[in-house]
VOBA-1610 file (N, C-alpha, C; in pm, whole numbers, padded with zeros to 5 digits, always signed):
BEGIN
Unk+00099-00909-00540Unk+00147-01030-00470Unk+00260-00994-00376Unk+00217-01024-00243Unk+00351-01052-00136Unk+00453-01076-00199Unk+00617-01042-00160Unk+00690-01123-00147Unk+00708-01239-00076Unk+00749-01345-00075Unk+00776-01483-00018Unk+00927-01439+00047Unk+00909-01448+00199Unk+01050-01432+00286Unk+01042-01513+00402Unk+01150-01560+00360Unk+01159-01673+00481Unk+01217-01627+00605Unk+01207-01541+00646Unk+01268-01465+00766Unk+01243-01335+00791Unk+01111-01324+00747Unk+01052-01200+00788Unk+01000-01115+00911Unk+01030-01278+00975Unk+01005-01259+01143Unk+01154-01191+01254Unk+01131-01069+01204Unk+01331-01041+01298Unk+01323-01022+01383Unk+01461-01084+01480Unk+01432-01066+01659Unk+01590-00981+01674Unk+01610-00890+01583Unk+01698-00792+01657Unk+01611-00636+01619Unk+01639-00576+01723Unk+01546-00422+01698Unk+01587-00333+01632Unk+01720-00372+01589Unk+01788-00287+01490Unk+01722-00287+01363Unk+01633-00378+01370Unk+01521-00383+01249Unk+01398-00243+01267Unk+01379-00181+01380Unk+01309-00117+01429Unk+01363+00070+01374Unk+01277+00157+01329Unk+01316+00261+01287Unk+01334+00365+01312Unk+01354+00460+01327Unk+01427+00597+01501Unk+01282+00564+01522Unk+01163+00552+01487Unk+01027+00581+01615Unk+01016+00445+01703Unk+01101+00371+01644Unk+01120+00252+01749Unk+00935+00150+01703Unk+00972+00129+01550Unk+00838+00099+01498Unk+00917+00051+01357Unk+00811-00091+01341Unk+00825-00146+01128Unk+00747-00213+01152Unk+00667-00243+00992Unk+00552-00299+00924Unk+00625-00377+00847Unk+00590-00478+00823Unk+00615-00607+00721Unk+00517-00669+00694Unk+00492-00728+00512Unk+00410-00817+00478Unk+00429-00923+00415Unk+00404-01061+00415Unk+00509-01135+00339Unk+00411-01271+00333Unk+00405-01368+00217Unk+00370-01480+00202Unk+00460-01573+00270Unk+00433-01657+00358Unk+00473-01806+00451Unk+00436-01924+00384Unk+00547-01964+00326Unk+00514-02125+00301Unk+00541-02211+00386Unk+00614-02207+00541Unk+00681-02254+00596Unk+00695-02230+00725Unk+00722-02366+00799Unk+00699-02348+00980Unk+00808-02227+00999Unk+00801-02205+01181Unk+00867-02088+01228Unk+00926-02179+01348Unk+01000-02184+01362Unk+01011-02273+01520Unk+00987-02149+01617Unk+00988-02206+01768Unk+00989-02089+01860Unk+01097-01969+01874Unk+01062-01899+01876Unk+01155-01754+01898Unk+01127-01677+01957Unk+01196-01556+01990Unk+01163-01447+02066Unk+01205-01326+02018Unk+01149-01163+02057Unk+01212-01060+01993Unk+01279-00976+02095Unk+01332-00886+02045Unk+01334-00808+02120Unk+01258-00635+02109Unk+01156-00671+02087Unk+01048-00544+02072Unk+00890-00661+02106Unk+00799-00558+02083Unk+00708-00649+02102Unk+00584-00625+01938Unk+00521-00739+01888Unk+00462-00690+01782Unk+00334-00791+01776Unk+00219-00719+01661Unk+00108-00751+01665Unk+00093-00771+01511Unk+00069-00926+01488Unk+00050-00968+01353Unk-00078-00981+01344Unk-00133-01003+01192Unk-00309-00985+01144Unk-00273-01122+01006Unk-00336-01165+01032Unk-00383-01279+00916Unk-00454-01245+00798Unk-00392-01230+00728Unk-00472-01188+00556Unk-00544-01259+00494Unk-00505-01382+00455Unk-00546-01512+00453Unk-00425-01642+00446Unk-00525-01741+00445Unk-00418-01850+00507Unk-00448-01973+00640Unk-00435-02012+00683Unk-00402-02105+00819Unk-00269-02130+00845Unk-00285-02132+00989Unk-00135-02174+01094Unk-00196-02200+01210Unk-00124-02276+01279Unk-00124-02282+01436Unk-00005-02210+01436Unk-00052-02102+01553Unk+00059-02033+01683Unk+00074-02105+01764Unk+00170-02111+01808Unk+00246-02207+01931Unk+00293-02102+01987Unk+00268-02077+02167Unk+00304-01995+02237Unk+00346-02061+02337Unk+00468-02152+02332Unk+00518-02158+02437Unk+00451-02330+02451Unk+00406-02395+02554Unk+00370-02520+02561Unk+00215-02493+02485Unk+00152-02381+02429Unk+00048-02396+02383Unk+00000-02382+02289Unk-00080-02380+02240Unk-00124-02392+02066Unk-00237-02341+02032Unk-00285-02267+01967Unk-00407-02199+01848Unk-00405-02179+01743Unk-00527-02243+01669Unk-00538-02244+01536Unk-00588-02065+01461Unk-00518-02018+01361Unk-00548-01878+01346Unk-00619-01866+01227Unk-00699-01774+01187Unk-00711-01771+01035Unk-00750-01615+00978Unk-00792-01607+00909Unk-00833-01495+00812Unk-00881-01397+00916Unk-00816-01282+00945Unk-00900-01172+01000Unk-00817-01220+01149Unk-00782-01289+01220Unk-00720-01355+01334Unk-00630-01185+01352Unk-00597-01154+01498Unk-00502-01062+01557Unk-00456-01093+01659Unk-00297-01128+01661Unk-00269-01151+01804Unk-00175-01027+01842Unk-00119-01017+01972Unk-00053-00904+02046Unk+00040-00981+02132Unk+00185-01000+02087Unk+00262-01065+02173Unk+00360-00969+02202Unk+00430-01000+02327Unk+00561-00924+02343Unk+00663-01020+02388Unk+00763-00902+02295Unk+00877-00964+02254Unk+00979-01077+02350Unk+00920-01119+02478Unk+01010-01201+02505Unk+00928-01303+02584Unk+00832-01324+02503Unk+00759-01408+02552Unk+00765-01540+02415Unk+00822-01680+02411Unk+00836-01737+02264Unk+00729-01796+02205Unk+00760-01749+02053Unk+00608-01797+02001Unk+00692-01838+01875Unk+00574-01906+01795Unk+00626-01957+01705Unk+00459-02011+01562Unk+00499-02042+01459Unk+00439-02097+01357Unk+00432-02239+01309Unk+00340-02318+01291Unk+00351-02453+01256Unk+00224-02485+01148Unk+00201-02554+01070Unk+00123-02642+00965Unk+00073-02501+00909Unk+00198-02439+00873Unk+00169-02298+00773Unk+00089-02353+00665Unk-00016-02283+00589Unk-00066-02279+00467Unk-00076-02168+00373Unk-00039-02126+00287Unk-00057-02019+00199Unk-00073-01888+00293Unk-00007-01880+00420Unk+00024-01767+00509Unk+00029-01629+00447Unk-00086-01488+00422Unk-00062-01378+00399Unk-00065-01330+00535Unk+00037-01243+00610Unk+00035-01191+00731Unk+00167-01057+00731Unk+00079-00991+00782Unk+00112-00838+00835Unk+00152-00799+00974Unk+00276-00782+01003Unk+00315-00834+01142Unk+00389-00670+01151Unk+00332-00611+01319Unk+00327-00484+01305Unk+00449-00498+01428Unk+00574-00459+01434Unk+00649-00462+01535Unk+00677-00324+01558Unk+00714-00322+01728Unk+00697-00190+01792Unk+00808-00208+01916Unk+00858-00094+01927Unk+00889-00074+02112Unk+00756-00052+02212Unk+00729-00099+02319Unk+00599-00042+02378Unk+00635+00094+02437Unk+00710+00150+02399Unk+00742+00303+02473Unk+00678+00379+02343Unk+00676+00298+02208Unk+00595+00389+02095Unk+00506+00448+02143Unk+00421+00363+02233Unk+00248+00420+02251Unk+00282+00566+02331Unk+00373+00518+02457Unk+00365+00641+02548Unk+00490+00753+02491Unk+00512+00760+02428Unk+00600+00848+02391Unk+00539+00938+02241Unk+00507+00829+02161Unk+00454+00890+02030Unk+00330+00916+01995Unk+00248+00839+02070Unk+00095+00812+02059Unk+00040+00798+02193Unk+00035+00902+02305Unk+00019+00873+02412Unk-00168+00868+02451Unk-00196+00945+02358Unk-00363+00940+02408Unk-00423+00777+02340Unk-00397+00719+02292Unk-00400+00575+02254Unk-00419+00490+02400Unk-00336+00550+02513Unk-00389+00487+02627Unk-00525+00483+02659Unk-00574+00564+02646Unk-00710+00629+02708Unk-00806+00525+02622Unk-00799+00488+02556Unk-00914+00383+02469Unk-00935+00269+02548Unk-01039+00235+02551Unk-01084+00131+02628Unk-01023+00008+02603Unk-01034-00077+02443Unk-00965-00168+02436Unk-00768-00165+02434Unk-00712-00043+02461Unk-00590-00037+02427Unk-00549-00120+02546Unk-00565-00138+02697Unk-00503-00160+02834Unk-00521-00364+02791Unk-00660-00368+02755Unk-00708-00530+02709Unk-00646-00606+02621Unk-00616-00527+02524Unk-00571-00605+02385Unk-00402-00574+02380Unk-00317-00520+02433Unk-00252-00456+02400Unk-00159-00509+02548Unk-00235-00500+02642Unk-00163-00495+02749Unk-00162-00652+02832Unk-00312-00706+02850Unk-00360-00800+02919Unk-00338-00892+02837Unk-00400-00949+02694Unk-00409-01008+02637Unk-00265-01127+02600Unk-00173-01039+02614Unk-00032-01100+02576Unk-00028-01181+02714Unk-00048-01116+02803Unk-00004-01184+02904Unk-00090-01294+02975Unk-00216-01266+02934Unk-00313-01405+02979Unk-00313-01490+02895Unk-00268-01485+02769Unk-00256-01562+02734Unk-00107-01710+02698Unk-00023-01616+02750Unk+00090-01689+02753Unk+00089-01833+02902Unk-00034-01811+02936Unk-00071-01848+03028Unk-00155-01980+03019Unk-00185-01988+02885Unk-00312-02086+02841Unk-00414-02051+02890Unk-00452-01903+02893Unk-00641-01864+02878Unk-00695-01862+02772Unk-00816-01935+02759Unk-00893-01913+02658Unk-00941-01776+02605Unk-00893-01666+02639Unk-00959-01598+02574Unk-00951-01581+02441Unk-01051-01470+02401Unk-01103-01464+02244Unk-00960-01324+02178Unk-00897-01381+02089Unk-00839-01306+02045Unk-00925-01227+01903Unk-00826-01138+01920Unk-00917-00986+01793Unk-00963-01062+01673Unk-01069-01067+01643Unk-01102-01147+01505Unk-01182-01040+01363Unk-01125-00999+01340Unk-01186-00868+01267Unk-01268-00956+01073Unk-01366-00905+01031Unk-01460-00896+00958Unk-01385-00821+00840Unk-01443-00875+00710Unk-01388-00885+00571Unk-01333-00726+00578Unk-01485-00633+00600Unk-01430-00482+00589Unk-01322-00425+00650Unk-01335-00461+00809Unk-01277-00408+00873Unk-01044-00449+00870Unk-01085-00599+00800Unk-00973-00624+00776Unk-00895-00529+00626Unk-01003-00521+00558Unk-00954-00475+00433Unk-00933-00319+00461Unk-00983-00305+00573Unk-00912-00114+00609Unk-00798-00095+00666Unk-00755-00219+00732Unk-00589-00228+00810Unk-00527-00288+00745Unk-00593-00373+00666Unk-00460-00366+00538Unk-00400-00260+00455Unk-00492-00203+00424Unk-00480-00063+00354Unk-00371+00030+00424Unk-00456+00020+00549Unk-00329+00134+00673Unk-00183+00062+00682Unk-00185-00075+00727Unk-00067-00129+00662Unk+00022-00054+00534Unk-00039-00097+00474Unk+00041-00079+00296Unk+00072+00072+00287Unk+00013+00127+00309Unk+00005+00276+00317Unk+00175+00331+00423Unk+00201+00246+00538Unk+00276+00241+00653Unk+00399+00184+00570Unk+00430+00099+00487Unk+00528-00019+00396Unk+00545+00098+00294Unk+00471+00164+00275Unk+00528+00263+00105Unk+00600+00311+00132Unk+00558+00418+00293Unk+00669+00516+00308Unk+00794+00489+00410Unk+00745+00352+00473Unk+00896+00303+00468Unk+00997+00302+00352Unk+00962+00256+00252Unk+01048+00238+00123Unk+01071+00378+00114Unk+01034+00489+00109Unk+01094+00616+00028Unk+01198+00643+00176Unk+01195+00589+00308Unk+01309+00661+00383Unk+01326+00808+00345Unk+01223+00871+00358Unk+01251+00975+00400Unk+01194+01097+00519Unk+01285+01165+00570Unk+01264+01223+00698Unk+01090+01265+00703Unk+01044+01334+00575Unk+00897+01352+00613Unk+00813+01255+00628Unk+00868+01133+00579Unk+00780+01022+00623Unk+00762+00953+00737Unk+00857+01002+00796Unk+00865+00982+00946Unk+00716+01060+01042Unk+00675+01174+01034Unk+00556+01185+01036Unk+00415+01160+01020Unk+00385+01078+00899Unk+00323+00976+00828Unk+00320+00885+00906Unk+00438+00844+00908Unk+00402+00670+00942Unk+00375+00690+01116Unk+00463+00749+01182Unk+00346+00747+01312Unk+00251+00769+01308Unk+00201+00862+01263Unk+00042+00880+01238Unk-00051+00777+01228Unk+00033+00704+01112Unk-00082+00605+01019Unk-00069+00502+01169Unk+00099+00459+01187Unk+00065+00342+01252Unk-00034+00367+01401Unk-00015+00486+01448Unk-00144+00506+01569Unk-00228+00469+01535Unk-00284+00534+01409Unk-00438+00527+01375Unk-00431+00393+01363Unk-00372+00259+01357Unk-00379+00178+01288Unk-00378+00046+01449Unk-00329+00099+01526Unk-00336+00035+01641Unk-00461+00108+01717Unk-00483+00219+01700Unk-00570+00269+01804Unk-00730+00200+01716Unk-00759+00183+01624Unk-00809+00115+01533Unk-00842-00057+01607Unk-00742-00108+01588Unk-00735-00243+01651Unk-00783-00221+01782Unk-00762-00131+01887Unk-00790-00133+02000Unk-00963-00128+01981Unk-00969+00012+01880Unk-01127+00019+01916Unk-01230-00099+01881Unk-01190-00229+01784Unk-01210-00332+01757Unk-01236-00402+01863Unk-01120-00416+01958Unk-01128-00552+02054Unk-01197-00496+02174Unk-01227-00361+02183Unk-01346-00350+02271Unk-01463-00345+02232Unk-01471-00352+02105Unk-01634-00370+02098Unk-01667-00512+02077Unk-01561-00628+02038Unk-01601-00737+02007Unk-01596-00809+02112Unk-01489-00776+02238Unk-01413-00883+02323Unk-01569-00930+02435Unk-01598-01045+02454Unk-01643-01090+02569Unk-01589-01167+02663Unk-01563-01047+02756Unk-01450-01124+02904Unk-01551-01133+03013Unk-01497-01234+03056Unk-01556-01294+03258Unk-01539-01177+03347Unk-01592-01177+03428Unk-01576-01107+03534Unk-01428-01082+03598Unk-01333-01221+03601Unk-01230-01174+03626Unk-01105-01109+03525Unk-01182-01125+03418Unk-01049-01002+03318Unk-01128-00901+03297Unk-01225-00888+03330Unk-01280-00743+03325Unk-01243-00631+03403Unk-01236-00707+03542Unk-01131-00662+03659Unk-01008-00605+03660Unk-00936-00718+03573Unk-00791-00718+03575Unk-00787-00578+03441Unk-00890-00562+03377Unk-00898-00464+03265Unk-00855-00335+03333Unk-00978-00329+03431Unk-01034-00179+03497Unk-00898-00131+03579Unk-00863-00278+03644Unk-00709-00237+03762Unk-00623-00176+03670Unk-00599-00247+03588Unk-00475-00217+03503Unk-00471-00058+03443Unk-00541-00037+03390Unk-00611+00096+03368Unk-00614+00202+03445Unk-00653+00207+03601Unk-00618+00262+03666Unk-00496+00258+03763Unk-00462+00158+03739Unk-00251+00184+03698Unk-00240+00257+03630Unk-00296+00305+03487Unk-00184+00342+03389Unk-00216+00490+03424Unk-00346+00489+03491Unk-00382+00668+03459Unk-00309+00730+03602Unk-00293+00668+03685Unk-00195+00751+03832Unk-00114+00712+03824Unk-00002+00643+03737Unk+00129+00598+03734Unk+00245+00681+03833Unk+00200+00839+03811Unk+00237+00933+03864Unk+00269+00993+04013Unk+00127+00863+04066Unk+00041+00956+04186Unk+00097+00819+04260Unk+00055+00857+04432Unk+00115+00736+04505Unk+00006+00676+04501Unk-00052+00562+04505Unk-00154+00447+04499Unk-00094+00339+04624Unk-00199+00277+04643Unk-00166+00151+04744Unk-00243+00051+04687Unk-00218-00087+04721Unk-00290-00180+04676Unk-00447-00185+04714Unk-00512-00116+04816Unk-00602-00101+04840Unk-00695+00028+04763Unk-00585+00083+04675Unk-00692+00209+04615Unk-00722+00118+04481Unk-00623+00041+04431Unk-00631-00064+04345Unk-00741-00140+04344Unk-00770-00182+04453Unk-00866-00288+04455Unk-01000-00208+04462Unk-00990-00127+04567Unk-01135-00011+04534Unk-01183+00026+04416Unk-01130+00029+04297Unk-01143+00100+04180Unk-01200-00017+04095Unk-01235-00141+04148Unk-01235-00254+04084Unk-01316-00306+04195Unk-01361-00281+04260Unk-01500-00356+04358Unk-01425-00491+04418Unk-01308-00474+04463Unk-01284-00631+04520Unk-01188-00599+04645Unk-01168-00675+04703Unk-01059-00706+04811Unk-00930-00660+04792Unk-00834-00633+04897Unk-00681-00644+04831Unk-00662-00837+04806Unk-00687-00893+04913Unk-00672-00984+04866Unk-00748-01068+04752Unk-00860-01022+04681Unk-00926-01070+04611Unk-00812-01020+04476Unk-00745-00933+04489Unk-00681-00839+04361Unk-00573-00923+04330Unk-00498-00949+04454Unk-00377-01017+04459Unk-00387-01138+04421Unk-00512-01231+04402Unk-00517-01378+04386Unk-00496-01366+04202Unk-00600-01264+04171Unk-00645-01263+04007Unk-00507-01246+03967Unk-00464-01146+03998Unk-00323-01100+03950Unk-00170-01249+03956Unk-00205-01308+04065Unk-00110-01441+04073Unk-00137-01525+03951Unk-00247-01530+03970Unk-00348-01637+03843Unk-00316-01593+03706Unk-00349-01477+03658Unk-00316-01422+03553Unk-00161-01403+03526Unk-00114-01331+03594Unk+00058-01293+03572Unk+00156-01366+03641Unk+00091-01398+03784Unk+00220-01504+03827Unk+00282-01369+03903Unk+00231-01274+03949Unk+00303-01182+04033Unk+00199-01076+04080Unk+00269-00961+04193Unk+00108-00936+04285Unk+00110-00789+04203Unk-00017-00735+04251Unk-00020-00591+04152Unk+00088-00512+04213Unk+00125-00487+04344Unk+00215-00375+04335Unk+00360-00388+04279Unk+00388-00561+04211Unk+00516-00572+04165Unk+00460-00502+03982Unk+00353-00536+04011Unk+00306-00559+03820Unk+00329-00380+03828Unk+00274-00262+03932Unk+00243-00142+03886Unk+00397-00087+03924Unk+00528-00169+03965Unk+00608-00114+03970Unk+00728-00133+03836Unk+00661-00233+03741Unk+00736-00230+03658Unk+00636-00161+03530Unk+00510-00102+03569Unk+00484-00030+03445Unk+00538+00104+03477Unk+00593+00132+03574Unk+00645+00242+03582Unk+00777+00256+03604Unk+00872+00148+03593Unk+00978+00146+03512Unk+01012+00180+03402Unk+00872+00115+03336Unk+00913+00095+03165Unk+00845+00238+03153Unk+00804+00283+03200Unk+00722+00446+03176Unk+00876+00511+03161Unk+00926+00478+03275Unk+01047+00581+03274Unk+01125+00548+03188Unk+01196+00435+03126Unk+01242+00415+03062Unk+01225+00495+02906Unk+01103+00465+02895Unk+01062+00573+02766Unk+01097+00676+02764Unk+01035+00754+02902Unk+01115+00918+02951Unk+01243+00945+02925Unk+01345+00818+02948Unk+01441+00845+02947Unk+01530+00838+02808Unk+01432+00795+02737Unk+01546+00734+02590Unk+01505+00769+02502Unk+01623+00872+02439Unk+01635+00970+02318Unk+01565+01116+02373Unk+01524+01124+02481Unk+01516+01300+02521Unk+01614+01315+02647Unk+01572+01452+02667Unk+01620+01534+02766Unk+01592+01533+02886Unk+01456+01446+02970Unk+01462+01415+03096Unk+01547+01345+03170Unk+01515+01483+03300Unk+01664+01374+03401Unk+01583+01302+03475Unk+01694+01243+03510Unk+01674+01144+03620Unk+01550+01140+03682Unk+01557+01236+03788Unk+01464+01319+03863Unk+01350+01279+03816Unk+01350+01409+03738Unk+01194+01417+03671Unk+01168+01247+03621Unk+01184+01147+03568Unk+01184+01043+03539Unk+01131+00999+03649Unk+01190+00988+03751Unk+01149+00955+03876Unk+01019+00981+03891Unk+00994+01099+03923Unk+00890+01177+03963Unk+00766+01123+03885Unk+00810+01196+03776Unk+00672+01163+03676Unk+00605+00967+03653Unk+00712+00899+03709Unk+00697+00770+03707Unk+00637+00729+03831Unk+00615+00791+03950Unk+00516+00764+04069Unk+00660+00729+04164Unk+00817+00740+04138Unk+00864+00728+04233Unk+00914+00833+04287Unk+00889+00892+04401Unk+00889+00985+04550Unk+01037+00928+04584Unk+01083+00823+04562Unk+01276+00814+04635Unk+01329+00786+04529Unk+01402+00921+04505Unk+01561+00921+04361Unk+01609+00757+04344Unk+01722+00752+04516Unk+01778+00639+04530Unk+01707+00555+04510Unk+01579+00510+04530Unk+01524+00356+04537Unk+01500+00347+04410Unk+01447+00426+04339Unk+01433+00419+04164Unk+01561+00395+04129Unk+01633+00472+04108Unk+01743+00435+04089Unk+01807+00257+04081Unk+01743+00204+04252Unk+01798+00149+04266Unk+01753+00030+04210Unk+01596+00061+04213Unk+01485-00111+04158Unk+01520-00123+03980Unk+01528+00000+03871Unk+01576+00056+03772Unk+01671-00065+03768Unk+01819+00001+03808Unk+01943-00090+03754Unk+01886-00258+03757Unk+01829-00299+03915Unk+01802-00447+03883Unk+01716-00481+03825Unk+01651-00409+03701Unk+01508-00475+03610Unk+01597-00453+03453Unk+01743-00366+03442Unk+01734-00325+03357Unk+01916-00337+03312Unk+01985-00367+03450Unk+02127-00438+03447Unk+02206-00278+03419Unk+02144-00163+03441Unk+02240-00006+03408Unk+02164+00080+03480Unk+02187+00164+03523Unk+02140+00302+03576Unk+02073+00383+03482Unk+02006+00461+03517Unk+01947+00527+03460Unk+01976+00619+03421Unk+02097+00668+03461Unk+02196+00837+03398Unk+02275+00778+03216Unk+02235+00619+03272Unk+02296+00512+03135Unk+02230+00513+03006Unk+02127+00564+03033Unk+02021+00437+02911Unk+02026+00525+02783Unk+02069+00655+02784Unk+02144+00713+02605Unk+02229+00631+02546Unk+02314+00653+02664Unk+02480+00580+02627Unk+02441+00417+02558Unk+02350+00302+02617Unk+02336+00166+02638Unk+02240+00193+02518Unk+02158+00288+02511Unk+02076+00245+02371Unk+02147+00326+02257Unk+02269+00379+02246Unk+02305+00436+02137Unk+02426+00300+02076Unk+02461+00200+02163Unk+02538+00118+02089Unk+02388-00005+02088Unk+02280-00008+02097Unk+02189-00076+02051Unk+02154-00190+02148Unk+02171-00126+02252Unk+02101-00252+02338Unk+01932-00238+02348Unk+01872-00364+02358Unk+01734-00364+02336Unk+01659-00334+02465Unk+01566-00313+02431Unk+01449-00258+02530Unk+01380-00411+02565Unk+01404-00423+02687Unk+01307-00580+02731Unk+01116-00479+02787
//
């Protein structure tokens, strides 16, 4: 039997463990009002009913249910019932830093990436709905992830990245074999995707749209519709947050940060950096060693 915790939902990241990653499982008797985190995390329904409330919108969840929110987008719980749920919180620099071939999976860019964000939107799409077995194997990977939290110790730190990759890359391979998307998130799938794989390389909005059979302006409408912003703002902040990862807790400079992040001008990185992120980038040891959060 779960423990029963009424606040199992934490929105400081200091809850989060040097891999910038925690697993929690806990019985809900009780609403959640809206909140926000500061990491981003992916809960699974054990059994139970709730409506999620995301913001002005609402879905009913149940048994086997997976959603993928990030952390500063507000969500919340209402007409809880006998709630078992496994709520997997993460930095998104986990994937590219600790688990980087996890990109490369088909459903990882969809479920992981798109999904949070079309849906904060009020799209219908179909969130991850996983089957008796398949639930009862990520529970397992779960619990398995919760043990060796409890022993805190340094070799388990190996372990549990492991498990938790396998355990998301898992979920990913799920929501691509189940997901049925329209033509236009299939799109927004493929673009996004080939964002993530030249992050590096210079791209234009037109190699964007080539790679995806549409217009620049056909790219730019989906992308308004969906995100509320155009792709070359959307591919300049995945390569912010790329760098950002680069930059926090290793040894890359600046530079190379730059570089490897698709920006060709020091200064202008530099400069787009401080205003997405309120510090420089020679900063972000110093700013994350007294615990400021990763947006």
């Amino acid at each position: 039997m779960q423990p029963t915790l009424k606040h199992y939902l934490s929105s400081n990241e200091g809850d989060l463990d040097s891999l910038g990653l925690n697993v929690k499982r806990a019985i809900i008797d009780e609403d959640f009002p809206l909140h926000t985190h500061d990491f981003s995390e992916t809960f699974i329904i054990v059994s139970g009913t709730v409506t999620h409330v995301l913001g002005e919108w609402e879905y009913p969840v149940k048994r086997g249910d997976v959603y993928a929110i990030k952390g500063n987008i507000p969500h919340g719980f209402k007409n809880v019932k006998a709630l078992d749920i496994i709520n997997l919180m993460y930095k998104p620099s986990f994937f590219s830093r600790s688990v980087p071939e996890i990109r490369s999976l088909p459903g990882f860019v969809p479920f992981f990436l798109l999904e949070p964000e079309i849906r904060k939107r009020g799209e219908s799409t179909c969130a991850l709905a996983l089957g008796d077995q398949s639930l009862q194997y990520v529970t397992m990977m779960a619990d398995m992830i919760m043990q060796e939290q409890e022993k805190a110790e340094q070799s388990s730190q190996s372990v549990i990245k492991m498990t938790f990759g396998a355990l998301a890359g898992y979920l990913a391979s799920q929501y691509d074999v189940r997901m049925e998307v329209h033509g236009s998130i299939s799109s927004l799938t493929h673009a996004v995707a080939y964002m993530e794989q030249n992050l590096s390389s210079s791209i234009q909005l037109a190699d964007i749209a080539q790679s995806v059979y549409l217009s620049p302006r056909q790219l730019e409408r989906l992308f308004e519709t969906h995100y509320g912003t155009s792709p070359m703002k959307y591919l300049r902040d995945m390569r912010l947050k790329h760098a950002l990862s680069l930059l926090t807790g290793t040894d890359c400079s600046v530079s190379d940060a730059a570089h490897e992040s698709g920006f060709d001008d020091v200064s202008y990185f530099i400069r787009v950096f401080r205003q997405a992120y309120g510090f420089t980038p020679n900063m972000v040891n110093k700013v994350y060693v007294k615990g400021t959060a990763e947006k």
